[in-house]
matplotlib code that plots the C-alpha trace (Angstrom):
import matplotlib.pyplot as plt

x = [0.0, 1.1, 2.1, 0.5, -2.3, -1.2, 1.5, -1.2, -3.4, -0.7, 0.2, -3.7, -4.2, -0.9, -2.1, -5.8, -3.8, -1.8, -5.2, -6.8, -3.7, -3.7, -7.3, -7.3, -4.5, -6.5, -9.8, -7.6, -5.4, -9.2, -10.7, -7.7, -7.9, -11.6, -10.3, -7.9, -9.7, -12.4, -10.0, -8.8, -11.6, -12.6, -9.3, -6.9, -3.4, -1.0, 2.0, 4.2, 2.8, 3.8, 7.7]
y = [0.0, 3.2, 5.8, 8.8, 9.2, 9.7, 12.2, 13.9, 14.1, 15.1, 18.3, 18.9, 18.9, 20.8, 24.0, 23.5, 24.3, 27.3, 28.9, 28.3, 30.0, 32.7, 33.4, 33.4, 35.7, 38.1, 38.1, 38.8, 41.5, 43.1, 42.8, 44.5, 47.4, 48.1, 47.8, 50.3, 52.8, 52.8, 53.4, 56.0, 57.8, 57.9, 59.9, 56.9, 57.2, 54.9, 54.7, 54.8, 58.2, 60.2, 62.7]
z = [0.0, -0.9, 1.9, -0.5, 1.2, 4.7, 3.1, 1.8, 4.7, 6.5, 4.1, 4.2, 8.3, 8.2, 6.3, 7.7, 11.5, 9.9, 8.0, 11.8, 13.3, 10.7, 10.9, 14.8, 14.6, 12.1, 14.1, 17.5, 15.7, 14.5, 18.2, 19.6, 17.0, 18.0, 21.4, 21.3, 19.3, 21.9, 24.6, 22.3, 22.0, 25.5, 26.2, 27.1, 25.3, 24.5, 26.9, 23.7, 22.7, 26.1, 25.1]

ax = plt.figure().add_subplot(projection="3d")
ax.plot(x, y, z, "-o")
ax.set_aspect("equal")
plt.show()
């Protein structure tokens, strides 16, 4: 029996686990933005920001 298909199944679970990462990673980065921007806008600066 040919080992092909647990190669491939092991390619496909691989980049289905990096998209999930990836898109986890997109929707945090998204929630964090909004975040921010409402702290923002209630008057709370960023540390970074103070000279």
């Amino acid at each position: 029996m040919s080992h092909t298909f647990f190669i491939a199944l092991s390619y496909i679970l691989t980049a289905l686990v990096v998209a999930g990462l990836i898109l986890r990673a997109v929707i945090d980065h998204r929630i964090q933005a909004r975040a921010l921007a409402e702290l923002e806008s209630r008057g709370v600066g960023r540390r970074s920001r103070r000279g």
